[in-house]
C-alpha atoms as a printed R data frame, in Angstrom:
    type eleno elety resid chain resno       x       y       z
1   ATOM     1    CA   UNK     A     1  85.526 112.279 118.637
2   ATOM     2    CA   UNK     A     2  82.218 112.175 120.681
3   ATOM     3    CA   UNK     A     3  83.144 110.372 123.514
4   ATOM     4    CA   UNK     A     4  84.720 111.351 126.541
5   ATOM     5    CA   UNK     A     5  85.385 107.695 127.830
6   ATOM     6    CA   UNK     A     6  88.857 105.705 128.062
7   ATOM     7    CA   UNK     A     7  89.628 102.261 128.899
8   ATOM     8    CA   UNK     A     8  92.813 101.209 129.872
9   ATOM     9    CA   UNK     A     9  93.509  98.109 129.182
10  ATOM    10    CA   UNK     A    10  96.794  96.592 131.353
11  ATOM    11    CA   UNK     A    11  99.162  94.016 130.087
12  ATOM    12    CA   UNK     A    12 100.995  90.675 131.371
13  ATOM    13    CA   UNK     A    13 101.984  90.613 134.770
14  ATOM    14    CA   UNK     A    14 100.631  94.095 135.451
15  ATOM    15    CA   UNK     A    15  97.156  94.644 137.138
16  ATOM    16    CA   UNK     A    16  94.682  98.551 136.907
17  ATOM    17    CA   UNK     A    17  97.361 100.119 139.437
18  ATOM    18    CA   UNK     A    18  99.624 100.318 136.728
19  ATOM    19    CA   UNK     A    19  97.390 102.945 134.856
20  ATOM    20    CA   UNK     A    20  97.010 105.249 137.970
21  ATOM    21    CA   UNK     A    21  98.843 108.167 136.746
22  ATOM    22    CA   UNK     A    22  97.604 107.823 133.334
23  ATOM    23    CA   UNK     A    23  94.091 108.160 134.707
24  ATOM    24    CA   UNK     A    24  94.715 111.130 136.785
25  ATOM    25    CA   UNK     A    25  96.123 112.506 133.702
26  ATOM    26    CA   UNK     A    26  93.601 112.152 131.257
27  ATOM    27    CA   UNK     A    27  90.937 113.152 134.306
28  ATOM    28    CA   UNK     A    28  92.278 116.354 134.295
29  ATOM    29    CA   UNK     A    29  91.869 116.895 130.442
30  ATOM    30    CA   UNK     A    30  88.129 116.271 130.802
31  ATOM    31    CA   UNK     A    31  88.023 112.140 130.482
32  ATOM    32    CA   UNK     A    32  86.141 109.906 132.297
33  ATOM    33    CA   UNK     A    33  88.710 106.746 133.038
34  ATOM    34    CA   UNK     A    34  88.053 103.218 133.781
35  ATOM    35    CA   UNK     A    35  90.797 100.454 134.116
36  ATOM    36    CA   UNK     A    36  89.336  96.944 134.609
37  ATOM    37    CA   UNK     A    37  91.546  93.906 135.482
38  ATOM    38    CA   UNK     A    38  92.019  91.160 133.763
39  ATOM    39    CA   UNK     A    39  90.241  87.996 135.781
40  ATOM    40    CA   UNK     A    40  92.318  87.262 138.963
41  ATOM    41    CA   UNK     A    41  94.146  90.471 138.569
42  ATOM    42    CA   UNK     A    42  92.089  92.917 140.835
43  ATOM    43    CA   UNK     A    43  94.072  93.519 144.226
44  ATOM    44    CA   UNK     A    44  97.269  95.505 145.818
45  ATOM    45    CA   UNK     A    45  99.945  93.739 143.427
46  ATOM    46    CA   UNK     A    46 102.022  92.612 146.569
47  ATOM    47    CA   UNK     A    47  99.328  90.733 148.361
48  ATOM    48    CA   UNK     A    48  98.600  88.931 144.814
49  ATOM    49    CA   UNK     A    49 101.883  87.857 144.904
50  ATOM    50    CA   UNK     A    50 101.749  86.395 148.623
51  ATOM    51    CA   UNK     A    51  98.710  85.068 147.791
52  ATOM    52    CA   UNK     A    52  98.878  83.358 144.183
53  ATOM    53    CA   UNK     A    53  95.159  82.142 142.828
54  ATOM    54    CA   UNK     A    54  96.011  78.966 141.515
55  ATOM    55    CA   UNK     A    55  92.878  79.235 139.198
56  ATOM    56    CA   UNK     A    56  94.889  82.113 137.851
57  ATOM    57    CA   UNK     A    57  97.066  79.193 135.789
58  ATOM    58    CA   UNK     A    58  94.534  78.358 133.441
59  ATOM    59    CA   UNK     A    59  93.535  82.158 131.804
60  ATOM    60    CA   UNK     A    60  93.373  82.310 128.347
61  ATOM    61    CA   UNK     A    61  93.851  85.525 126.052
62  ATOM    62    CA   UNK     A    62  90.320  84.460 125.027
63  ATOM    63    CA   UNK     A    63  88.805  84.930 128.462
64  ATOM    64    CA   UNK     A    64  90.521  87.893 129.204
65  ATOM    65    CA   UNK     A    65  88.626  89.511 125.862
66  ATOM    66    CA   UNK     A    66  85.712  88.170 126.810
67  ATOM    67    CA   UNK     A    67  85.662  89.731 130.456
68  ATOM    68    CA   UNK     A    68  86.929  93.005 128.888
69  ATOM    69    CA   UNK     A    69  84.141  92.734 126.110
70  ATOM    70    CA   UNK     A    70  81.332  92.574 129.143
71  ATOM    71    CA   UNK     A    71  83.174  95.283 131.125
72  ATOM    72    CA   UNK     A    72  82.585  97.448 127.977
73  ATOM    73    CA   UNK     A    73  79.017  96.298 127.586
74  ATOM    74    CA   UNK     A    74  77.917  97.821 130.778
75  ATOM    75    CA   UNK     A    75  79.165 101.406 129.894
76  ATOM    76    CA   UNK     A    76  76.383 102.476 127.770
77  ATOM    77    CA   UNK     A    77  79.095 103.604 125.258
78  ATOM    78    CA   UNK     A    78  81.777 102.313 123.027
79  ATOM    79    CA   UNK     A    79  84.834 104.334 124.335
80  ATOM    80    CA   UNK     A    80  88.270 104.630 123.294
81  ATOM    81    CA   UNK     A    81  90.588 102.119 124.031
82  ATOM    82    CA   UNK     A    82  94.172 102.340 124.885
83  ATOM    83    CA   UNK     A    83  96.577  99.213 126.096
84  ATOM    84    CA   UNK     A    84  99.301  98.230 126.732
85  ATOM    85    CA   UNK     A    85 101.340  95.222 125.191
86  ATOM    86    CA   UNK     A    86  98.842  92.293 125.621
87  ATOM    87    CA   UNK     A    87  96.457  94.920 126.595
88  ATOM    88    CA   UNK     A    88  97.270  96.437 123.318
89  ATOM    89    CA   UNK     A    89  96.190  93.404 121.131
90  ATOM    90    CA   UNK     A    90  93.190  93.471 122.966
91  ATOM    91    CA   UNK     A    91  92.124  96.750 121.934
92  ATOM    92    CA   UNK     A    92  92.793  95.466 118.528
93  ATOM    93    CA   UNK     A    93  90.353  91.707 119.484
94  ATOM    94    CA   UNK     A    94  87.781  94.350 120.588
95  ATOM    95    CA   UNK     A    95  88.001  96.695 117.862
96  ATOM    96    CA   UNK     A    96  86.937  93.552 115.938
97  ATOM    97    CA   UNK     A    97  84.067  92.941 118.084
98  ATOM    98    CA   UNK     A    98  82.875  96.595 117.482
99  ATOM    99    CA   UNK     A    99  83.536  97.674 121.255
100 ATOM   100    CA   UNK     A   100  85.800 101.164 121.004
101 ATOM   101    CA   UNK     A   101  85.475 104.020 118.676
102 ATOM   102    CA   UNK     A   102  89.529 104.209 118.321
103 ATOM   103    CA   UNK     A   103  92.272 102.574 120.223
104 ATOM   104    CA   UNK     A   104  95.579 103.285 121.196
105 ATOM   105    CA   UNK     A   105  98.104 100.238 120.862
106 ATOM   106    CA   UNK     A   106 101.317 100.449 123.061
107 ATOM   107    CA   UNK     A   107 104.185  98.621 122.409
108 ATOM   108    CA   UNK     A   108 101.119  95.631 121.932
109 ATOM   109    CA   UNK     A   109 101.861  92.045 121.680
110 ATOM   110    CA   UNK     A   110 102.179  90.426 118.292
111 ATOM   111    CA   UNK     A   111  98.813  88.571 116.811
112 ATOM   112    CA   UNK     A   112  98.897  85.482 115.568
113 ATOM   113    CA   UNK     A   113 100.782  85.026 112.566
114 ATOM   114    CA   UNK     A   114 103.039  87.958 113.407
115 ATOM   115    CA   UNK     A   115 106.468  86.605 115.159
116 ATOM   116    CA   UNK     A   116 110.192  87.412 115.338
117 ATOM   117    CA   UNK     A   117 113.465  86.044 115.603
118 ATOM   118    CA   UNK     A   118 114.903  89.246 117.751
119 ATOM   119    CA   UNK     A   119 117.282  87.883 120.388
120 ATOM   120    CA   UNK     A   120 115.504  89.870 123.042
121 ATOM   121    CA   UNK     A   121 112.083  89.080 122.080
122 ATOM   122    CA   UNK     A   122 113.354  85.653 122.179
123 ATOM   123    CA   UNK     A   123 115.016  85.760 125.502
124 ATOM   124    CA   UNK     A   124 112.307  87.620 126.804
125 ATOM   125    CA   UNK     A   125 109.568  85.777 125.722
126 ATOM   126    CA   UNK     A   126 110.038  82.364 126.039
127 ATOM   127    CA   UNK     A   127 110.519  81.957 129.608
128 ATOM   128    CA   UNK     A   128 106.954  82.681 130.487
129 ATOM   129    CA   UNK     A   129 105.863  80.741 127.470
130 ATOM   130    CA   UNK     A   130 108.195  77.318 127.921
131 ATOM   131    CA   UNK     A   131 105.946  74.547 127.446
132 ATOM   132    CA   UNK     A   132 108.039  72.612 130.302
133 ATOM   133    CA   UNK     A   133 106.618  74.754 132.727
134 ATOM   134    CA   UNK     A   134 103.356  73.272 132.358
135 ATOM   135    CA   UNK     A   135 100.279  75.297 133.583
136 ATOM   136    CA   UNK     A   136 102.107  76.645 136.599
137 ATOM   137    CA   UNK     A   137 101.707  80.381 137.804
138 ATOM   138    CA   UNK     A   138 104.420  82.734 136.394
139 ATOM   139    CA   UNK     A   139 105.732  84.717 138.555
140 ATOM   140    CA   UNK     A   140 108.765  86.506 137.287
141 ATOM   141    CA   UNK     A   141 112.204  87.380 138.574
142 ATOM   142    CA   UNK     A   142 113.470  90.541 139.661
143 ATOM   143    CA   UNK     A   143 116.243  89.966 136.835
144 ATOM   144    CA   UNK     A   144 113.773  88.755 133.928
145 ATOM   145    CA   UNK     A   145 111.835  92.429 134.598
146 ATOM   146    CA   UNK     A   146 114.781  93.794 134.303
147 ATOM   147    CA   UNK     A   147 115.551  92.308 130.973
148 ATOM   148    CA   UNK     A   148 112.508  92.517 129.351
149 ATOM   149    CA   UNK     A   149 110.892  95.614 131.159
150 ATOM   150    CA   UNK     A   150 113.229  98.128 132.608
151 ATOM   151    CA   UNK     A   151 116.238  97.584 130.865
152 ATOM   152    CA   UNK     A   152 117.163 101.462 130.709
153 ATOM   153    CA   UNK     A   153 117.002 101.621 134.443
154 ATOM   154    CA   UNK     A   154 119.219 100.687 137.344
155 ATOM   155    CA   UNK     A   155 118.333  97.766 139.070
156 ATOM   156    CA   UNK     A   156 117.285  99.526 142.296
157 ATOM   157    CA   UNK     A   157 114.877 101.770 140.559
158 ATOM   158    CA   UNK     A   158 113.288  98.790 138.834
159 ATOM   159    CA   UNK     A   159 112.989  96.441 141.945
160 ATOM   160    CA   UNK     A   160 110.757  99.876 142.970
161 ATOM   161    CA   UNK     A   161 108.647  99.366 140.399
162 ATOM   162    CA   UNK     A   162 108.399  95.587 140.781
163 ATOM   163    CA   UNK     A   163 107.501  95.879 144.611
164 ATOM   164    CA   UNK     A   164 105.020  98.375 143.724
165 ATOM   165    CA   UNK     A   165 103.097  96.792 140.035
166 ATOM   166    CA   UNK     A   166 104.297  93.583 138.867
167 ATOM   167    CA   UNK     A   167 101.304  90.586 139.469
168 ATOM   168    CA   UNK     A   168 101.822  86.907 139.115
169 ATOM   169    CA   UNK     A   169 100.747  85.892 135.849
170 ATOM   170    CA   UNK     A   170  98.793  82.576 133.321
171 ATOM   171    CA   UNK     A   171 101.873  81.756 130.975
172 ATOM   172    CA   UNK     A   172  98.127  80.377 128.897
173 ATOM   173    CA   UNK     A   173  97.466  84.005 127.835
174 ATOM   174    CA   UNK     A   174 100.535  84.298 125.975
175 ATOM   175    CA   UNK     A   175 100.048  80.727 124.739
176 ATOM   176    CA   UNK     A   176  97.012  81.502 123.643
177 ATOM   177    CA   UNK     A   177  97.429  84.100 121.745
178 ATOM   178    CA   UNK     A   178  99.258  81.494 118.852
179 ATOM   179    CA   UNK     A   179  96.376  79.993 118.158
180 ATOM   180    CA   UNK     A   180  92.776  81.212 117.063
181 ATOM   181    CA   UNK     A   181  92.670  83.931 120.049
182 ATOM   182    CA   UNK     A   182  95.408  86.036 118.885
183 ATOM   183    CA   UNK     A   183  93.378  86.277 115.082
184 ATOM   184    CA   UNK     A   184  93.006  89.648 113.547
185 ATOM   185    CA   UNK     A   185  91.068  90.117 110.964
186 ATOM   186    CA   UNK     A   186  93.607  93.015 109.033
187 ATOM   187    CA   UNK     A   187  91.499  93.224 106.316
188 ATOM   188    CA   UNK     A   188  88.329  94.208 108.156
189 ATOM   189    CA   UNK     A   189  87.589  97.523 107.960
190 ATOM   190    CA   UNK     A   190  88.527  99.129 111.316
191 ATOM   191    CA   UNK     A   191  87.998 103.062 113.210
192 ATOM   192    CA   UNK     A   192  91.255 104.830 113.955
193 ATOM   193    CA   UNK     A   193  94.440 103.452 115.031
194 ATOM   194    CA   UNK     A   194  97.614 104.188 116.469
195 ATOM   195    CA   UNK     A   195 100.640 102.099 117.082
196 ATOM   196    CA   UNK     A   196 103.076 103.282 119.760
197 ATOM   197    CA   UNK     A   197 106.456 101.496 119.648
198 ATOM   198    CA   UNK     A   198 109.777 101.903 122.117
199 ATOM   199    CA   UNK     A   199 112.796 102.240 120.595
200 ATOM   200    CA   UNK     A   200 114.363  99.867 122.934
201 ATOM   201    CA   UNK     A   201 111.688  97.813 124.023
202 ATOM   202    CA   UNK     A   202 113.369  94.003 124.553
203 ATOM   203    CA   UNK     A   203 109.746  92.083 124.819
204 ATOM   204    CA   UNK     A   204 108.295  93.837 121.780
205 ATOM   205    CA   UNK     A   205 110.739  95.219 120.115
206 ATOM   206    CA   UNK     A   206 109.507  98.245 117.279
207 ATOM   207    CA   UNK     A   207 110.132  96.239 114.298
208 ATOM   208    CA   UNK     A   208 107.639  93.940 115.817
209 ATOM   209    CA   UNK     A   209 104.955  96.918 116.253
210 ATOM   210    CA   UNK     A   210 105.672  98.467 113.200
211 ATOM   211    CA   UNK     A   211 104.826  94.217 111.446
212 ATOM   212    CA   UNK     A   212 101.735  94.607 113.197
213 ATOM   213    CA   UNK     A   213 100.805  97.797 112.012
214 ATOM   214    CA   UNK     A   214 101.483  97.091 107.693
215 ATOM   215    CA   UNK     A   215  99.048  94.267 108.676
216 ATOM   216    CA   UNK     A   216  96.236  96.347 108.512
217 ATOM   217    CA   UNK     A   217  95.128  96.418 105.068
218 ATOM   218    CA   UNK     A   218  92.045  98.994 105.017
219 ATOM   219    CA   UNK     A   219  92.985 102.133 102.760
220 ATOM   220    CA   UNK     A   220  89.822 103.564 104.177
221 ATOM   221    CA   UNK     A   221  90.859 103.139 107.626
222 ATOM   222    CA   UNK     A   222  93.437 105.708 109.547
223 ATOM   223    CA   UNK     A   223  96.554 104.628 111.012
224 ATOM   224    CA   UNK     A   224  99.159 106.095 112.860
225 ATOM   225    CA   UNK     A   225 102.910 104.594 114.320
226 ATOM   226    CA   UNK     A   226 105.235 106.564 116.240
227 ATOM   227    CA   UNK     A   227 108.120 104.899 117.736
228 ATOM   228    CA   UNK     A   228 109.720 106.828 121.021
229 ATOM   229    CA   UNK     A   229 113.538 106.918 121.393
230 ATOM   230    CA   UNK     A   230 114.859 105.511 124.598
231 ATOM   231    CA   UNK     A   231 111.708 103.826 125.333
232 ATOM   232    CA   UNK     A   232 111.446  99.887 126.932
233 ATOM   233    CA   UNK     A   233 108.800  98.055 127.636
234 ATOM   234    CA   UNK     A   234 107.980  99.924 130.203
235 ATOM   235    CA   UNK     A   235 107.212 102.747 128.191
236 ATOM   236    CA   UNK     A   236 103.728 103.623 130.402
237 ATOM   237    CA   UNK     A   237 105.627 103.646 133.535
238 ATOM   238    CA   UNK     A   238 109.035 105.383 132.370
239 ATOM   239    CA   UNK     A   239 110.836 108.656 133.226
240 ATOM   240    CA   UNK     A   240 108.603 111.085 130.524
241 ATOM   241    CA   UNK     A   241 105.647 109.174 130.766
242 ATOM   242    CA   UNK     A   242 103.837 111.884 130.006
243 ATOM   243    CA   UNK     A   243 105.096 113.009 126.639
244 ATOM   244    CA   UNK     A   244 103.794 109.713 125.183
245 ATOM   245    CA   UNK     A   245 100.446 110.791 127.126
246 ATOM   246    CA   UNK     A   246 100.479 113.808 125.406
247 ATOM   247    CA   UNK     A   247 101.358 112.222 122.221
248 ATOM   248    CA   UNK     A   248  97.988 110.170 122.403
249 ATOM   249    CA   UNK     A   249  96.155 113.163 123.652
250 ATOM   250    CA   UNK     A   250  96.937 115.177 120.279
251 ATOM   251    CA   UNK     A   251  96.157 112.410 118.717
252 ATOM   252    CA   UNK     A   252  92.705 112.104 120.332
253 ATOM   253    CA   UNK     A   253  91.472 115.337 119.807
254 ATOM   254    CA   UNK     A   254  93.000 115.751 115.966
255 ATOM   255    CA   UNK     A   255  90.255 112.235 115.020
């Protein structure tokens, strides 16, 4: 592997802050790191709660690419990409596009075509995608993170991490994802992948990961899954964090 350039790519109702340690982390091993927010999502997390956009409502997944496609542009490079759960199936929209040289897919959400009928994922997901709610700004409950985030952690440690990461979100990037800006082309040839999965991840659980990764039909093409035990959906933020940094390191340097 040439390069020597990662983007992070954040999630749903997480913003670049979330990736600080991971940065510092892969700094130290010689990477040059850049993290760049989804529209509306650039800001200290608590004041972009106090102070909801109310443009924010209309995002779609297909916007967010786009912006992350012209972020890419301006590097001079096509680096690796790594996200996390939407940010995840963006690396995979990008890879499409021809923008990363390998990326790194945690716990990502499901493209279209790819569902399931898990309770959690259910429970989870439809709240923030509930057609009754209209086009109104989702921001979630200290319980819902709970659920569908931190569910291996006390409540106290995860209304920490809430205070500290979690953004107000546009339930229209999920929606969107249904339709024609959650296609992957699985049968397009495609650089290295890996799919990382936690083992008790409520939002997206591993059986959905692992559907995602037998999509990809290129023989030609590596591809890697490891599922984590004891890992939620908070996987990137977790007590041991850095094994599954050091996980995607090796993995890294062995392509």
């Amino acid at each position: 592997m040439k390069t020597k350039t990662i983007v992070f790519l954040h999630g749903m109702f997480q913003n670049p802050k979330s990736w600080d340690k991971w940065k510092r982390y892969f700094k130290e091993k010689g990477y040059e790191c850049f993290s760049p927010a989804y529209p509306f999502h650039e800001g200290e997390p608590s004041m972009l709660r106090k102070n909801i956009d109310p443009t924010l409502s209309t995002l779609t997944f297909g916007q967010v690419v786009d912006s992350l496609e012209k972020f890419i542009g301006n590097l001079g490079q096509a680096p690796i990409l790594v996200g996390h759960s939407m940010g995840g199936l963006a690396v995979q929209s990008l890879l499409g596009r021809k923008k990363g040289v390998a990326g790194v897919c945690i716990d990502p959400a499901p493209p279209k075509g790819i569902f399931s009928l898990q309770f959690s994922f259910l429970k989870a997901n439809l709240p923030v995608v509930n057609p009754l709610k209209g086009n109104s700004v989702c921001l979630p409950s200290l319980s819902w993170f709970h659920y569908a985030f931190c569910n291996l952690m006390t409540m106290d440690q995860t209304r920490k991490e809430y205070d500290l990461y979690v953004v107000p979100e546009s339930r229209n990037i999920a929606r969107s994802t249904l339709g024609k800006d959650g296609s992957i082309n699985f049968s397009q040839p495609h650089v290295p992948l890996l799919f990382i999965a936690g083992q008790k991840d409520h939002i997206v659980p591993p059986s959905l990961v692992k559907r995602t990764f037998d999509a990809y039909k290129d023989t030609g093409g590596r591809k890697d899954y490891k599922a984590f035990p004891l890992r939620t959906h908070y996987i990137c933020g977790q007590d041991k964090w850095q094994e599954v940094a050091d996980y995607i390191l090796q993995w890294i340097n062995n392509i």
